[in-house]
N, CA, C and O atoms as a MOPAC input file, in Angstrom:
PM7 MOZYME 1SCF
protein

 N     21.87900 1   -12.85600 1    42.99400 1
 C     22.24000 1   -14.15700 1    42.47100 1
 C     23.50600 1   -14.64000 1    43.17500 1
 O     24.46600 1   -13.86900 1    43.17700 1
 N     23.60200 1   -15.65300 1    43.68400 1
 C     24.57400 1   -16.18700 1    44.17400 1
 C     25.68400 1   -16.77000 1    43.17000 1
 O     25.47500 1   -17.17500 1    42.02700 1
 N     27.18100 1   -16.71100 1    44.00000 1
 C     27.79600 1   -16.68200 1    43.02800 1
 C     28.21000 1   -17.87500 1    41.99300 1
 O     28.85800 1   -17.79500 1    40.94900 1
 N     27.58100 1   -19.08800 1    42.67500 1
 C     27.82500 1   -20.60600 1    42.04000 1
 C     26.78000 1   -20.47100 1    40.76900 1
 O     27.29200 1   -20.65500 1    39.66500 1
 N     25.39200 1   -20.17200 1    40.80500 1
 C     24.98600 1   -19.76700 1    40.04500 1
 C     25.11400 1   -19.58200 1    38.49500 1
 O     24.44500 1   -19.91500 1    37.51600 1
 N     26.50200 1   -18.77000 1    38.76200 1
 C     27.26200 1   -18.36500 1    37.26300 1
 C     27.83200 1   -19.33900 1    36.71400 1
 O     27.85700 1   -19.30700 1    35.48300 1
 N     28.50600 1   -20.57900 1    37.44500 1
 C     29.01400 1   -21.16900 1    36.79900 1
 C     28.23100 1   -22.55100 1    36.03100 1
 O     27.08400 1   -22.98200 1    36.14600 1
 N     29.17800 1   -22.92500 1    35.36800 1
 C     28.31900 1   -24.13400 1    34.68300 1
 C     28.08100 1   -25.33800 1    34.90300 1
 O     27.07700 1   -25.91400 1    34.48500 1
 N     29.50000 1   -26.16500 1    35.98400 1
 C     28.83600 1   -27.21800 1    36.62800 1
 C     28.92900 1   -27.03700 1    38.33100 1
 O     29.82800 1   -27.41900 1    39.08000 1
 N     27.84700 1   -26.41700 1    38.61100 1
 C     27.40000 1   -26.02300 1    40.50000 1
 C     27.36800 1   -26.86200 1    40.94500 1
 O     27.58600 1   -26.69600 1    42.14500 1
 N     27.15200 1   -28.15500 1    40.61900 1
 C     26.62400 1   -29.44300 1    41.60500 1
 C     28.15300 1   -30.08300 1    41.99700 1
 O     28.24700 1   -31.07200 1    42.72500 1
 N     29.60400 1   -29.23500 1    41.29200 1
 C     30.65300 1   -29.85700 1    41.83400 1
 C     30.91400 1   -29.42800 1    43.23400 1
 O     31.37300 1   -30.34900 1    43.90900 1
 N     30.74400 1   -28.19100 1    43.93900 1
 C     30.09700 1   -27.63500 1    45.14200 1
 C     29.18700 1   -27.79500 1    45.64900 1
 O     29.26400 1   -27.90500 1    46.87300 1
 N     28.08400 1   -27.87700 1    45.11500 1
 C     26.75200 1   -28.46900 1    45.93700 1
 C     26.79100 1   -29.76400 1    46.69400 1
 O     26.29200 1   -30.00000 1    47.79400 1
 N     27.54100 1   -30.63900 1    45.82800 1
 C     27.25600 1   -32.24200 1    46.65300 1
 C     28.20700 1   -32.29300 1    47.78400 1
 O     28.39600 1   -33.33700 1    48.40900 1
 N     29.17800 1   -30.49500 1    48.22500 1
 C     30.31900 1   -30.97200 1    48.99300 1
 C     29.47600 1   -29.98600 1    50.17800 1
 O     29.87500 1   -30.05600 1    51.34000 1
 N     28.52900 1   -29.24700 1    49.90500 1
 C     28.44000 1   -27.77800 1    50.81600 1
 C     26.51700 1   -28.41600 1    50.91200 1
 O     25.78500 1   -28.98900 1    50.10600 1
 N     26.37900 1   -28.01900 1    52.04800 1
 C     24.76200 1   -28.17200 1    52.13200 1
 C     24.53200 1   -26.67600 1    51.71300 1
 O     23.52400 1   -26.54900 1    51.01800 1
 N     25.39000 1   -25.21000 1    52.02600 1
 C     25.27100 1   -24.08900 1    51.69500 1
 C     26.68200 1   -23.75000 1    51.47400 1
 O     27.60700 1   -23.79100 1    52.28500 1
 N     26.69000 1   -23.35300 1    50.03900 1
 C     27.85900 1   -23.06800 1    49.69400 1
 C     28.26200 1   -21.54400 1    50.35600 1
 O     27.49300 1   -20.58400 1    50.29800 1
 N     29.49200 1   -21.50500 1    50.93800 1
 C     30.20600 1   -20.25600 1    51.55300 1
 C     30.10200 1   -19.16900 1    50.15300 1
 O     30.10200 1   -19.68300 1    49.03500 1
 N     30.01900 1   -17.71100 1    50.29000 1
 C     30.86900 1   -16.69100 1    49.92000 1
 C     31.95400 1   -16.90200 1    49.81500 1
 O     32.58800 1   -17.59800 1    50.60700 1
 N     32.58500 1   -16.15200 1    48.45700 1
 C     34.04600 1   -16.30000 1    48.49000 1
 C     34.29400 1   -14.94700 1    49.40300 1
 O     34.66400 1   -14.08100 1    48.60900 1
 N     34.25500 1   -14.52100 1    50.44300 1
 C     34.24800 1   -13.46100 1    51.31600 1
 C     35.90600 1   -14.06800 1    51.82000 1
 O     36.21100 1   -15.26000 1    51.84600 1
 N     36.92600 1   -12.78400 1    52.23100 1
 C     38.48600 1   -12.94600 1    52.63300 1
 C     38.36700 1   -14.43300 1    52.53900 1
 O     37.92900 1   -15.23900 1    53.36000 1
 N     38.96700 1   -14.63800 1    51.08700 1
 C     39.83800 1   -15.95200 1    50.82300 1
 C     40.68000 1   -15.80300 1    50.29500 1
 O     40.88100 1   -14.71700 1    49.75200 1
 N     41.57900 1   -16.85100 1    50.20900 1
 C     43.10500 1   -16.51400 1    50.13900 1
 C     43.22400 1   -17.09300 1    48.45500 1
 O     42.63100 1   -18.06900 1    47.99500 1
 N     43.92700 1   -16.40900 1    47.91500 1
 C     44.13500 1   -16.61100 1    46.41200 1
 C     45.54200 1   -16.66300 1    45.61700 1
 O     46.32300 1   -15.87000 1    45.09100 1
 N     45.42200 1   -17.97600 1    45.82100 1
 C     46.87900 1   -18.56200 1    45.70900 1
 C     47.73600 1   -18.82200 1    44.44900 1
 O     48.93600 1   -18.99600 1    44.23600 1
 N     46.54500 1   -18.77200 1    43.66100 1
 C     47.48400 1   -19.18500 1    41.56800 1
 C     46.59900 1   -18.45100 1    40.62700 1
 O     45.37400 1   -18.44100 1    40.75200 1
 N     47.26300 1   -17.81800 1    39.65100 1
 C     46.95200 1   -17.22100 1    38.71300 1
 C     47.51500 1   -17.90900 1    37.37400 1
 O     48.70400 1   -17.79600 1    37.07300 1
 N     46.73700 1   -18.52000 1    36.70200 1
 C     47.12500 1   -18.91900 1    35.32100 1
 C     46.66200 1   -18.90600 1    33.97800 1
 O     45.92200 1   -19.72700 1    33.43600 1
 N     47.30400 1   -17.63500 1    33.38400 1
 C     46.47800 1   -17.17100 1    31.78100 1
 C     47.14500 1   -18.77100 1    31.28400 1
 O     47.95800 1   -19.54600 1    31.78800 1
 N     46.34800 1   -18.76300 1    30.07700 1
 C     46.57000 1   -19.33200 1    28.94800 1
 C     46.27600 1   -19.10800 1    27.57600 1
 O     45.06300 1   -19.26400 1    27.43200 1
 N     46.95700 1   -18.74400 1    26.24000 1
 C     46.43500 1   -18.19800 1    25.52400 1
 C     45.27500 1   -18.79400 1    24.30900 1
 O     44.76500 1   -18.25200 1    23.32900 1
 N     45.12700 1   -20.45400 1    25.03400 1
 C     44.17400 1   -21.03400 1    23.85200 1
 C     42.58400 1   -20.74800 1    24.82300 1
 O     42.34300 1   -21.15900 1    25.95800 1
 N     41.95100 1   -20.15800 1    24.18000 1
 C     40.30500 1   -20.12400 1    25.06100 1
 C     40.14000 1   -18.62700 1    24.47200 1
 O     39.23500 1   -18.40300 1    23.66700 1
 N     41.17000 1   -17.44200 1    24.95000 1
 C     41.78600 1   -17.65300 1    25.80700 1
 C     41.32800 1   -18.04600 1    27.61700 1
 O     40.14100 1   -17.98700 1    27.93900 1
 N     42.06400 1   -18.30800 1    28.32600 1
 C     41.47700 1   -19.53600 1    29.54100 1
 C     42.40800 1   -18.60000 1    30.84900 1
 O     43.61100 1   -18.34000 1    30.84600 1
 N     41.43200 1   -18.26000 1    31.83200 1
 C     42.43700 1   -18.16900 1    33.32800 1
 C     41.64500 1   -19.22900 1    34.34200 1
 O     40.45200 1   -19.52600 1    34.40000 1
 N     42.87300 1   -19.71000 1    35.17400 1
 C     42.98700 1   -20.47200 1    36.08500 1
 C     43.07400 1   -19.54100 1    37.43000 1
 O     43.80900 1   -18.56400 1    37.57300 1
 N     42.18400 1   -20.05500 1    38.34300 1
 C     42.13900 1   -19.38900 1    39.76400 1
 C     41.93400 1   -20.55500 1    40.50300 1
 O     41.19400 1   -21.53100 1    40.38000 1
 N     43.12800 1   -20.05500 1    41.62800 1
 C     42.96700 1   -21.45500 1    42.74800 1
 C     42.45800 1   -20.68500 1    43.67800 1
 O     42.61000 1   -19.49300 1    43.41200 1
 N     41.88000 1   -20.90800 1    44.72500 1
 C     41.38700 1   -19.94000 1    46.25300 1
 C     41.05500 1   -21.37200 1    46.78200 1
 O     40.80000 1   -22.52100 1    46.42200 1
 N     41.24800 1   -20.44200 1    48.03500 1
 C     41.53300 1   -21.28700 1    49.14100 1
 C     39.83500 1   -20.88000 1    49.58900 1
 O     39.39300 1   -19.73200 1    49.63500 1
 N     38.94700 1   -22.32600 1    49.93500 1
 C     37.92600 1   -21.79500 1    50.26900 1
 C     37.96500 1   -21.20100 1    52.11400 1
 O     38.93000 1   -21.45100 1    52.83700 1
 N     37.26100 1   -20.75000 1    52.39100 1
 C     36.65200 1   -20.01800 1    54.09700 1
 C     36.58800 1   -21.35700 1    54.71400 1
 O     37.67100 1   -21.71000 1    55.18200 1
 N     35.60400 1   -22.21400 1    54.84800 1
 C     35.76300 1   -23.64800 1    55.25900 1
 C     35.41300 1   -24.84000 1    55.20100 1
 O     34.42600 1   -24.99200 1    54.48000 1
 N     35.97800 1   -26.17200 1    55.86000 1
 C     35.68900 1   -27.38300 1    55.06800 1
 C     34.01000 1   -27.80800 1    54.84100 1
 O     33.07000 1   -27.45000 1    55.55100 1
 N     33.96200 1   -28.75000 1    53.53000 1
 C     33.12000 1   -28.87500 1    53.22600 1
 C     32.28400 1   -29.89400 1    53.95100 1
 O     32.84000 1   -30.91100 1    54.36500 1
 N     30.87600 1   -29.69200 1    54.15900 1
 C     29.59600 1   -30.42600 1    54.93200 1
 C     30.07600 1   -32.11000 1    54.59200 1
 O     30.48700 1   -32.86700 1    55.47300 1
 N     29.94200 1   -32.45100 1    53.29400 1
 C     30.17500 1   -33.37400 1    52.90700 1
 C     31.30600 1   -34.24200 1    52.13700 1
 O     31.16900 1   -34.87800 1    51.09300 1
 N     32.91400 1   -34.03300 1    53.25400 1
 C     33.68700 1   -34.27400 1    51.90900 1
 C     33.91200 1   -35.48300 1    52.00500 1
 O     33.39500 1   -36.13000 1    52.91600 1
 N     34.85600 1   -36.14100 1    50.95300 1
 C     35.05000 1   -37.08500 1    50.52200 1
 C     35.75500 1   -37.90200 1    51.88500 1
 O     36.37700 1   -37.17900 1    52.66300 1
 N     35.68400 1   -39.26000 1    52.17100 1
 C     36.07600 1   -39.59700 1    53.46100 1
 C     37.98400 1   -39.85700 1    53.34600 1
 O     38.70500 1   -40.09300 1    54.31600 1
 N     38.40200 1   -39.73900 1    52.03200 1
 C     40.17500 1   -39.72500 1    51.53800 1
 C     40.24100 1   -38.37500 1    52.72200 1
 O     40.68600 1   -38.49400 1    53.86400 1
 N     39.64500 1   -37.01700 1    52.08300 1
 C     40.05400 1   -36.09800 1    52.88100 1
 C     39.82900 1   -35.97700 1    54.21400 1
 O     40.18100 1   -34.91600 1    54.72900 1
 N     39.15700 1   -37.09500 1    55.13300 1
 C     38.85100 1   -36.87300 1    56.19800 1
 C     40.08000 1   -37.73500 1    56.86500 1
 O     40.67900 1   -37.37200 1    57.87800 1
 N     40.30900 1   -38.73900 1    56.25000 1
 C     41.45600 1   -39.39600 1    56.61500 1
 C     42.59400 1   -39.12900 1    56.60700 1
 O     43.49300 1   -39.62500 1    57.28700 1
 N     42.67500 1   -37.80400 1    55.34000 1
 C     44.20700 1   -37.21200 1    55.08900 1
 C     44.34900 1   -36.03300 1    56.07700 1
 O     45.40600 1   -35.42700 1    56.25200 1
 N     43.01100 1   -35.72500 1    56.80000 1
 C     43.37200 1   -34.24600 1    58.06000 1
 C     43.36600 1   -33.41800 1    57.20600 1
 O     44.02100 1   -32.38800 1    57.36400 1
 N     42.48800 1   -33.67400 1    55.85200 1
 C     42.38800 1   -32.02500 1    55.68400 1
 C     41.35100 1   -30.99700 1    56.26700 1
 O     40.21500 1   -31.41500 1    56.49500 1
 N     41.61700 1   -29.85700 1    56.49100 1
 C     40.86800 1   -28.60500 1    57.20300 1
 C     39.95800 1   -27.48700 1    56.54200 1
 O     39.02600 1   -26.80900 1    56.97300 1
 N     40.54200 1   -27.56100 1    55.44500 1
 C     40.00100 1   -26.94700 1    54.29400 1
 C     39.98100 1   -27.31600 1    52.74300 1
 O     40.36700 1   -28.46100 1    52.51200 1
 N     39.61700 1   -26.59000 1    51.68300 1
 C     39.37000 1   -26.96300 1    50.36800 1
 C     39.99600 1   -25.66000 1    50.06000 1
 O     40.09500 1   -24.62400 1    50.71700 1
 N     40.49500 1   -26.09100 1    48.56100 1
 C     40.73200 1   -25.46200 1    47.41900 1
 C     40.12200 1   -25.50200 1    46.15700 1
 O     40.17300 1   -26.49500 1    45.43100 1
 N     39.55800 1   -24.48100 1    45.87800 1
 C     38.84300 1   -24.16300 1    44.58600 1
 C     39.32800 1   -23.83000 1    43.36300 1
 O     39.41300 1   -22.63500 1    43.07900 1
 N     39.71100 1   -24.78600 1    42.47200 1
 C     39.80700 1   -23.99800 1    41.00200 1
 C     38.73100 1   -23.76900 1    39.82600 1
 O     38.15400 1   -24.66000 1    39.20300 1
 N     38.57300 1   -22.21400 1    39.63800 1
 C     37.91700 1   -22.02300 1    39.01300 1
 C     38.66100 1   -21.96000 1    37.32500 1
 O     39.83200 1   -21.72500 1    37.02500 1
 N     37.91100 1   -22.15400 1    36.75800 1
 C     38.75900 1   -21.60800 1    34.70000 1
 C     37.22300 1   -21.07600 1    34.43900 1
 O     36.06400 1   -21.33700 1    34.76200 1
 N     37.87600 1   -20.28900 1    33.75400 1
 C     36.76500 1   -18.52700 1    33.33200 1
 C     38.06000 1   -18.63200 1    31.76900 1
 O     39.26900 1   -18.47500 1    31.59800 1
 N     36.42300 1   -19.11000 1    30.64900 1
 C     37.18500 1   -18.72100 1    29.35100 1
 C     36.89500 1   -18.14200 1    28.89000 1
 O     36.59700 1   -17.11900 1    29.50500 1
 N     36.68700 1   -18.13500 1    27.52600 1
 C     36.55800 1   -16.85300 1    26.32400 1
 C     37.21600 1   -15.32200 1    26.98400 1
 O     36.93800 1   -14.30200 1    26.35400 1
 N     38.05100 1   -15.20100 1    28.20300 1
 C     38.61100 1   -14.33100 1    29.01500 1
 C     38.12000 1   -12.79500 1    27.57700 1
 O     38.23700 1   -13.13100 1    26.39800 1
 N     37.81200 1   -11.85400 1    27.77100 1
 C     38.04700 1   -10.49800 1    26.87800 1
 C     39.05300 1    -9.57200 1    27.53900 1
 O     39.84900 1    -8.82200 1    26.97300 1
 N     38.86700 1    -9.76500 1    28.87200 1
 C     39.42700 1    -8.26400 1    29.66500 1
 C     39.68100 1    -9.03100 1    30.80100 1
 O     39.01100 1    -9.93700 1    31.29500 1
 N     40.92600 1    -8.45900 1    31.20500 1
 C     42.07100 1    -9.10400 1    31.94100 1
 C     43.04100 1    -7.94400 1    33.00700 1
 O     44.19800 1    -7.75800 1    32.63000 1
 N     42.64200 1    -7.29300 1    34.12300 1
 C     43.29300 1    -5.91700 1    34.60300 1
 C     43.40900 1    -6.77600 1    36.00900 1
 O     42.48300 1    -7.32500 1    36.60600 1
 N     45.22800 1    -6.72800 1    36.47800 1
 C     45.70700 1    -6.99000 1    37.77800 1
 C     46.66900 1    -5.80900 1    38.42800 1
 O     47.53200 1    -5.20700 1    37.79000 1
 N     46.38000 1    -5.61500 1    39.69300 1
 C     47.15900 1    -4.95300 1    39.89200 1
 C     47.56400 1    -5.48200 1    41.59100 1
 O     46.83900 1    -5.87100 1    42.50700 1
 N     48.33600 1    -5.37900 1    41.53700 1
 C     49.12400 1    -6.26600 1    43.07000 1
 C     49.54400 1    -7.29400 1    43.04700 1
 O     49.17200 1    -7.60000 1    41.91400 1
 N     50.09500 1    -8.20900 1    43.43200 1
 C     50.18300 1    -9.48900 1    44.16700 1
 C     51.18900 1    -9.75900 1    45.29300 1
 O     52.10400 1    -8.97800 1    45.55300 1
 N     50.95300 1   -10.99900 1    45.99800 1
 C     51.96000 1   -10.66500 1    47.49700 1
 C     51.75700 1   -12.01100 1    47.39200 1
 O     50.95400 1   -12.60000 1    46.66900 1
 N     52.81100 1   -12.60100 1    48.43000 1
 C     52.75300 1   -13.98400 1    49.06700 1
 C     50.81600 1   -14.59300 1    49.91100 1
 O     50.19500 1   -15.64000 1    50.09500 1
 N     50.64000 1   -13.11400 1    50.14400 1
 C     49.27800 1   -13.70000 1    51.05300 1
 C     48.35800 1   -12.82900 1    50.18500 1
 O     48.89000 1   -11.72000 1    50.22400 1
 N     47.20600 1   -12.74300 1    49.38700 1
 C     46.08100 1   -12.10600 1    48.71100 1
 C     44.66100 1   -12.92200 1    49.21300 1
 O     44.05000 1   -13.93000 1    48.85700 1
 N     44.51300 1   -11.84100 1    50.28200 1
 C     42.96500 1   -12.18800 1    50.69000 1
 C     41.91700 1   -11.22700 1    49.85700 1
 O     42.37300 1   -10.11200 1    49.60500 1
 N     40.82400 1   -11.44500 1    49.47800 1
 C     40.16200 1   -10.85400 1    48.84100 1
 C     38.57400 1   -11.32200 1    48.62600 1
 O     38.12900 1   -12.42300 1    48.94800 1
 N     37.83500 1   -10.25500 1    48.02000 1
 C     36.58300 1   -10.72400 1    48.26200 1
 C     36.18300 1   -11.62000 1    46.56700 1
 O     36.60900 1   -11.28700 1    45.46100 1
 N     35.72900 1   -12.19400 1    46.72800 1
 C     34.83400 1   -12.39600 1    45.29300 1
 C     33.89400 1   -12.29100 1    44.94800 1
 O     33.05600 1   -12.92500 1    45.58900 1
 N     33.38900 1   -11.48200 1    43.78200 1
 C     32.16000 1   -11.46100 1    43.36500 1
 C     32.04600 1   -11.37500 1    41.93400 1
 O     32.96800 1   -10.91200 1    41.26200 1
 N     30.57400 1   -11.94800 1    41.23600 1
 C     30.58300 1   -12.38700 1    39.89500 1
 C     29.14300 1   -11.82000 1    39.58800 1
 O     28.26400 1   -11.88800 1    40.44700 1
 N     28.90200 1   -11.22400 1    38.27200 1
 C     28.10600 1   -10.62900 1    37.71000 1
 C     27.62800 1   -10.73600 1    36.26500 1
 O     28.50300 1   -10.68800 1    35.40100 1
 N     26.70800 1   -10.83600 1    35.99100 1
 C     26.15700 1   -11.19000 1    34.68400 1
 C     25.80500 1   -10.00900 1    33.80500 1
 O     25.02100 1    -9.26200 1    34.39100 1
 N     26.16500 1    -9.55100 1    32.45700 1
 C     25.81800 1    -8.55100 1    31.86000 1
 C     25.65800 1    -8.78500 1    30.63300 1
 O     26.63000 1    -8.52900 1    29.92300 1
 N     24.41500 1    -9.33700 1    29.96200 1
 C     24.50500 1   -10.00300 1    28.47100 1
 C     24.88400 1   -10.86900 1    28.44400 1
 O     24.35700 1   -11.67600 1    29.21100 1
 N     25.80900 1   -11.27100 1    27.75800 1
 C     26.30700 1   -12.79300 1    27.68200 1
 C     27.64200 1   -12.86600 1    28.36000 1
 O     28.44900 1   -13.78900 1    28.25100 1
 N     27.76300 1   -11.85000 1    29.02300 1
 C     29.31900 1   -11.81600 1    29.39700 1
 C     29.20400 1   -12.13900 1    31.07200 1
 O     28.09000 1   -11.98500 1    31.57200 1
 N     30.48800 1   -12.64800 1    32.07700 1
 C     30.33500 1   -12.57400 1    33.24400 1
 C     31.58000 1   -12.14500 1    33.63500 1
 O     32.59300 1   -12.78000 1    33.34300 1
 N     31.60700 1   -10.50900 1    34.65000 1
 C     32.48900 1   -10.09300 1    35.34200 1
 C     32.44900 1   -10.76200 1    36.60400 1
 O     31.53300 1   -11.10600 1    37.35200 1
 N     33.82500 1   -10.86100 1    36.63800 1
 C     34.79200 1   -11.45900 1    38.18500 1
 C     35.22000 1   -10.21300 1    38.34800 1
 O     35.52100 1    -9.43800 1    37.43900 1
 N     35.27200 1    -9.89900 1    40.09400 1
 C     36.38000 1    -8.93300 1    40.61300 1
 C     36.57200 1    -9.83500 1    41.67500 1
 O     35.72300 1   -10.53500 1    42.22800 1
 N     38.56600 1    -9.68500 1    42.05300 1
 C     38.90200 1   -10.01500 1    43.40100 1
 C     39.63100 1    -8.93200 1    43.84600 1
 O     40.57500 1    -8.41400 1    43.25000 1
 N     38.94600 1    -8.44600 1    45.41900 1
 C     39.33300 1    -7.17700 1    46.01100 1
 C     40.19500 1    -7.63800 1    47.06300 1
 O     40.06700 1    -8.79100 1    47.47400 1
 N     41.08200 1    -6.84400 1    47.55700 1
 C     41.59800 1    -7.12900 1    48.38600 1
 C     42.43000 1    -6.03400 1    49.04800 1
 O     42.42900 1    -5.09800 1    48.24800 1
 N     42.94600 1    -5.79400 1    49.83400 1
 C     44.23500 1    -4.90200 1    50.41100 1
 C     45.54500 1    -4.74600 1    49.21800 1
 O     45.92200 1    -3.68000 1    48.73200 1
 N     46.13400 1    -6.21000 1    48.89300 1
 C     46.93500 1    -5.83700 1    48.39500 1
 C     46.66400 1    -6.12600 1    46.76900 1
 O     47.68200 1    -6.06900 1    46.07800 1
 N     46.01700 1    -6.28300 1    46.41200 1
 C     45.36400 1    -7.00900 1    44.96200 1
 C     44.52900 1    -6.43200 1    44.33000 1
 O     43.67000 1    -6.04800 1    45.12300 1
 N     44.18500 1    -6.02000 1    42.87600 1
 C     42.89600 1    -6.54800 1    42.78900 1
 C     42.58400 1    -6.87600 1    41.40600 1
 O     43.34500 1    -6.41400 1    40.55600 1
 N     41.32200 1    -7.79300 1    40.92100 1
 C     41.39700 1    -8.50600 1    39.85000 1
 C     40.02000 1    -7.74400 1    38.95500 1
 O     39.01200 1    -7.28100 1    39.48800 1
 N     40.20800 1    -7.76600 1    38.03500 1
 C     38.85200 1    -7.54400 1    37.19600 1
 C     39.06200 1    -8.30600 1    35.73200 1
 O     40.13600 1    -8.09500 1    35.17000 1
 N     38.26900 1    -9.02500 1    35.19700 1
 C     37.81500 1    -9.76400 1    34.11600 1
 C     36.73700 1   -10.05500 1    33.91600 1
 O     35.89200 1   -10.46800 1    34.71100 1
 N     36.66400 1    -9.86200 1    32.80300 1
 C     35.45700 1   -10.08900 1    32.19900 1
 C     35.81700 1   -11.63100 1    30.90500 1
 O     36.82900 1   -11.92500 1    30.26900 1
 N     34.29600 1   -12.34100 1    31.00600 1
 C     34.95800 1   -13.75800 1    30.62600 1
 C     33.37600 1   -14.08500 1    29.78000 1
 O     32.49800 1   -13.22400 1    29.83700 1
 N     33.10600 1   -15.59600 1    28.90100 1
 C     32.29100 1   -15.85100 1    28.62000 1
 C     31.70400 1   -16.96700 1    29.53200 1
 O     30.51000 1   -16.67200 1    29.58900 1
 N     31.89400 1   -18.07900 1    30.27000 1
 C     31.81600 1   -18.91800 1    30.88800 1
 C     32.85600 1   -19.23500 1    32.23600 1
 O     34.02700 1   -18.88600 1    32.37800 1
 N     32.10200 1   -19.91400 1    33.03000 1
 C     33.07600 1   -20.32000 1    34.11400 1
 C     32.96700 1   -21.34100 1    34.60500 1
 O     31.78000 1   -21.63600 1    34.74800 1
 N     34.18000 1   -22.65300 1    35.23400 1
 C     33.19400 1   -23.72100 1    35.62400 1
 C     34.57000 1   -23.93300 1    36.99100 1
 O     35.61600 1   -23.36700 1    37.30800 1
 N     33.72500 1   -25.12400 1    37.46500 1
 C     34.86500 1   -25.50900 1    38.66900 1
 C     35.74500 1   -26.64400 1    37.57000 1
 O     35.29300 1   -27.53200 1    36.84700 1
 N     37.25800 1   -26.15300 1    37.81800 1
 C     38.31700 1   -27.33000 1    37.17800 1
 C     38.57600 1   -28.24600 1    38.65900 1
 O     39.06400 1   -29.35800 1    38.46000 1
 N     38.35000 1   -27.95100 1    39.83400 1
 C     38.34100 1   -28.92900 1    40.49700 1
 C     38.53700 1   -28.56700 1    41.89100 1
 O     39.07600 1   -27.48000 1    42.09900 1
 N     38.18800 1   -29.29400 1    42.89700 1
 C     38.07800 1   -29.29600 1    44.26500 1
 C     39.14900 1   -30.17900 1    45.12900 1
 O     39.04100 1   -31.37300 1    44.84900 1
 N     39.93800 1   -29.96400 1    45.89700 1
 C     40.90200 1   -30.73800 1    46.52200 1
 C     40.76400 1   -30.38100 1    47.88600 1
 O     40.03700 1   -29.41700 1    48.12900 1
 N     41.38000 1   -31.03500 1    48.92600 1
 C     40.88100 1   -31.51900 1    49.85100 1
 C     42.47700 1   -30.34400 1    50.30100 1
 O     43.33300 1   -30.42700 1    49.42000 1
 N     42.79400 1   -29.55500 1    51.26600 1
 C     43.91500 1   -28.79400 1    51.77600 1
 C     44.26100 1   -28.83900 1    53.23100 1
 O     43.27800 1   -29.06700 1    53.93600 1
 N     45.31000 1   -28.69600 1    53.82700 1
 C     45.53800 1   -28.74100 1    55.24600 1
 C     45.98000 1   -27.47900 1    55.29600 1
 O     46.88900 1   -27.18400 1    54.52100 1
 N     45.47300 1   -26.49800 1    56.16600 1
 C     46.01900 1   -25.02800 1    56.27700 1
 C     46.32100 1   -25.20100 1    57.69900 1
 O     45.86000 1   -25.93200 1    58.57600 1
 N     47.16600 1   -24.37500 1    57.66400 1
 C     48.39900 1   -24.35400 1    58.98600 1
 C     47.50600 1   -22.99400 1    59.85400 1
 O     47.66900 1   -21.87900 1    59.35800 1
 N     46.80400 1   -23.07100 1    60.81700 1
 C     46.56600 1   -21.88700 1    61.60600 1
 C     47.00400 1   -21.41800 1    62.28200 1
 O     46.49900 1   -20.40000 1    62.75500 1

């Protein structure tokens, strides 16, 4: 199962990606619990720009996208690392009603388990190569 799949509104990626990328080494830039849901916030930096983006971002020179995901009803919540740069893999899994996230990485890594997940939003990014 692919990993858009899991979430609940896919078509916010679909109408930007003719094939949406793997979150395969992406860079993972914000972490934000919150305790009403309870709710985490994940920003990642996607792999690369989208097939179809918006023509603002074509005009603003952006190169890439940023992904925020929110994953609520959070149950289980285990980090260990973080650094200025966290590349890592992503992958998402279904088990009953529940869906595990892990983000792997060198210096990181994430595991949660959550009830739902959706995109909080897509922005248009200029990454410096």
């Amino acid at each position: 199962m692919h990993w858009i799949e899991h979430l609940q509104n896919p078509q916010a990626l679909s109408r930007l990606y003719k094939v949406v990328p793997e979150l395969d080494r992406v860079e993972l830039t914000r972490l934000e619990l919150d305790r009403d849901g309870p709710t985490l916030l994940l920003t990642i930096v996607l792999p690369r720009f989208p097939d179809r983006p918006p023509g603002r971002w074509m005009r603003s020179g952006f190169n890439t996208a940023t992904l925020r995901l929110r994953l609520f009803a959070v149950s289980s919540y285990l980090q260990s690392g973080w650094q200025t740069e966290n590349t890592v893999r992503v992958e998402m899994s279904r088990t009953g009603e529940s869906i595990s996230l892990t983000a792997v990485g060198e210096r990181m890594k994430l595991e949660i388990i959550c009830g739902f997940i959706d995109v909080a939003g897509v922005a248009g990014y200029f990454r410096v190569e």
